[in-house]
C-alpha positions in Angstrom: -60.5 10.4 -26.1 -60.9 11.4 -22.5 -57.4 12.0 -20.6 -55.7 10.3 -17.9 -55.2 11.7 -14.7 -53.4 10.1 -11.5 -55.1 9.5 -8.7 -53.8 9.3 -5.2 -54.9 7.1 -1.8 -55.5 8.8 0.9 -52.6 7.3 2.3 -50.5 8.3 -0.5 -51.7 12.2 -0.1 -50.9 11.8 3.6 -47.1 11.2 2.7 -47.2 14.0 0.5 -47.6 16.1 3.2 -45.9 14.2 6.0 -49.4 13.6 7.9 -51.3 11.1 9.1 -54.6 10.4 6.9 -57.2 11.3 9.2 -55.5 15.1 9.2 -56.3 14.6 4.8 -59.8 13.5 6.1 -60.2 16.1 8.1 -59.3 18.4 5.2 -61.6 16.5 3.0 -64.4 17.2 5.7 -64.1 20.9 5.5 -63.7 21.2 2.1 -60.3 22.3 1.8 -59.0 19.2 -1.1 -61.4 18.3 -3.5 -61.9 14.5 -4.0 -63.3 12.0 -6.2 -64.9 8.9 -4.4 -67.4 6.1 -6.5 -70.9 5.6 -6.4 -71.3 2.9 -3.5 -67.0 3.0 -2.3 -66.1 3.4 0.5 -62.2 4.4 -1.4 -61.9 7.8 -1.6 -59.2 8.8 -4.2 -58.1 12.5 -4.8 -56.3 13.9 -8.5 -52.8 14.4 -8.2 -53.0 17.8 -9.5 -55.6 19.4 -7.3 -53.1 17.8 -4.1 -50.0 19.9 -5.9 -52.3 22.6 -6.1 -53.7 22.7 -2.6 -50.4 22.5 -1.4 -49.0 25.3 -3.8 -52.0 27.6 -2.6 -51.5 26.7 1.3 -48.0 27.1 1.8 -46.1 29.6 4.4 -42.8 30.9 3.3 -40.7 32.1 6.8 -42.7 34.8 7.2 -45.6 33.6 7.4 -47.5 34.8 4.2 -49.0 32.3 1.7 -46.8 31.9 -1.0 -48.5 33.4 -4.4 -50.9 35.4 -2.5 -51.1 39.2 -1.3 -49.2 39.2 2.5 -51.9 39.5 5.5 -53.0 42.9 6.7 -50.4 44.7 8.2 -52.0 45.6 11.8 -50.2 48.1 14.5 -49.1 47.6 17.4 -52.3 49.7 20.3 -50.9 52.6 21.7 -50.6 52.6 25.9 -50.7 55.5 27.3 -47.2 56.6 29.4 -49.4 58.8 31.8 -51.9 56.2 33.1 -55.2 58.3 34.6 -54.6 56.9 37.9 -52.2 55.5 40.1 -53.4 52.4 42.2 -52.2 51.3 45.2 -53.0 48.1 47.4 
């Protein structure tokens, strides 16, 4: 007995995520959301579950790091010299 699974529009994904469609294309394009289009369709339809996912995988919390995943590299600030080796003057 094989399962059922939802299946979204394009359209339907797009509110999901409060963007246009061409953005999910565009998305589709790259190969950032997987999708499942028919042999000879022109429909494209994408799983419910792999849309949650993306979205649970891709998503900033106020700092700026991905939620679930380790925070970027922590990178410091160059250091500047107070003395600069020359003083120029126009």
């Amino acid at each position: 007995m094989t399962e059922k699974k939802e299946l979204w529009t394009q359209q339907e994904v797009a509110d999901y995520f409060r963007v246009v469609p061409s953005t999910i294309k565009n998305w589709r394009d790259r190969g950032l959301i997987k999708y499942w289009q028919a042999p000879g369709s022109a429909r494209v339809l994408y799983f419910a579950e792999e849309v949650k996912d993306f979205r649970e995988n891709n998503t900033f919390n106020g700092k700026g790091n991905v939620q679930g995943k380790k925070p970027a590299v922590k990178r410091e600030k160059p250091v500047v010299s107070p003395n600069p080796a020359r003083v120029w003057r126009i």
